[in-house]
C-alpha positions in Angstrom: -1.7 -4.1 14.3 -3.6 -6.7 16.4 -6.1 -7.7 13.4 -3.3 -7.5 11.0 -1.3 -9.9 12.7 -4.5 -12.3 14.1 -5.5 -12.6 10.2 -1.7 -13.6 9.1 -2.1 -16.1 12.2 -5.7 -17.1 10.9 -5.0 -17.5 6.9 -1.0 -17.9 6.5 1.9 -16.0 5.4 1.8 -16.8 1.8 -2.0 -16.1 1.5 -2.0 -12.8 3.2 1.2 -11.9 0.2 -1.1 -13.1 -2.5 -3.5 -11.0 -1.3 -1.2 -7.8 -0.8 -0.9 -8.4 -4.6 -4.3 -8.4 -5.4 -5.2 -5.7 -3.5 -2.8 -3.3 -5.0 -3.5 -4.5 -8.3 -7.5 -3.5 -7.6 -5.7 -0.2 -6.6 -3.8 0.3 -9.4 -7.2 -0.6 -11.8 -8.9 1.9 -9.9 -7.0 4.4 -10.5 -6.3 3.7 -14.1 -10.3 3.4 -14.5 -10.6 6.8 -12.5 -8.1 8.4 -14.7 -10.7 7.8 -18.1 -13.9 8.4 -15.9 -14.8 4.8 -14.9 -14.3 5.3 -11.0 -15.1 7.1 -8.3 -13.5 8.9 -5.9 -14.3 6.4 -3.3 -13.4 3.8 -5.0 -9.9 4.6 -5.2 -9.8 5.2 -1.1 -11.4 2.0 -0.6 -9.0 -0.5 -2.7 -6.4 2.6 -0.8 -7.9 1.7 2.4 -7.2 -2.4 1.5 -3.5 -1.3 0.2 -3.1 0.2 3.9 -4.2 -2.6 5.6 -2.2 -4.8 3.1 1.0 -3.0 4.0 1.1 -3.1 7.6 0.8 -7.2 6.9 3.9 -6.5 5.1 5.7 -4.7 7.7 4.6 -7.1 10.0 5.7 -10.2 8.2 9.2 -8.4 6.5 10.0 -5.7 9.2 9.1 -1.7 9.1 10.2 0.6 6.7 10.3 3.9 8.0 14.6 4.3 7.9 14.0 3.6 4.2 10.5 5.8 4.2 12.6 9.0 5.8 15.5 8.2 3.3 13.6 8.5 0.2 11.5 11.6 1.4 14.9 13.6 2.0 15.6 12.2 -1.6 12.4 13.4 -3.1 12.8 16.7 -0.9 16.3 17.0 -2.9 15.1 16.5 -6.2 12.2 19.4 -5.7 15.0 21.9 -4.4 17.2 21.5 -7.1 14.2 21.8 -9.4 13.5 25.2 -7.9 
């Protein structure tokens, strides 16, 4: 969490957003590009890896998310029991 917050320190809040965006859009063209045969494997764990890093910027900068994490896993965990 140190370099995460140093580089919102370094480069701004509003940069380190924009980038949070482009990052997940290079992870979402990965994966569409993996999905016909375009891109690798690692490819997709490296723009996963940038997404990661991304995130925790976000957490930093709009507050954690694990109550909402742990609410929508007992959701999803629901919606598989009752498809069972």
């Amino acid at each position: 969490k140190e370099i995460e917050g140093r580089a919102i320190n370094t480069y701004g809040e509003q940069p380190q957003v924009d980038m949070a965006i482009e990052e997940m859009s290079e992870l979402t063209k990965a994966l569409l590009k993996y999905r016909i045969g375009f891109a690798t494997l690692d490819e997709i764990r490296e723009e996963a890896g940038d997404v990661q890093i991304m995130l925790e910027q976000l957490r930093i900068l709009y507050g954690g998310t694990s109550d909402i994490e742990e609410y929508k896993l007992n959701r999803l965990w629901a919606r598989m029991e009752a498809e069972t």
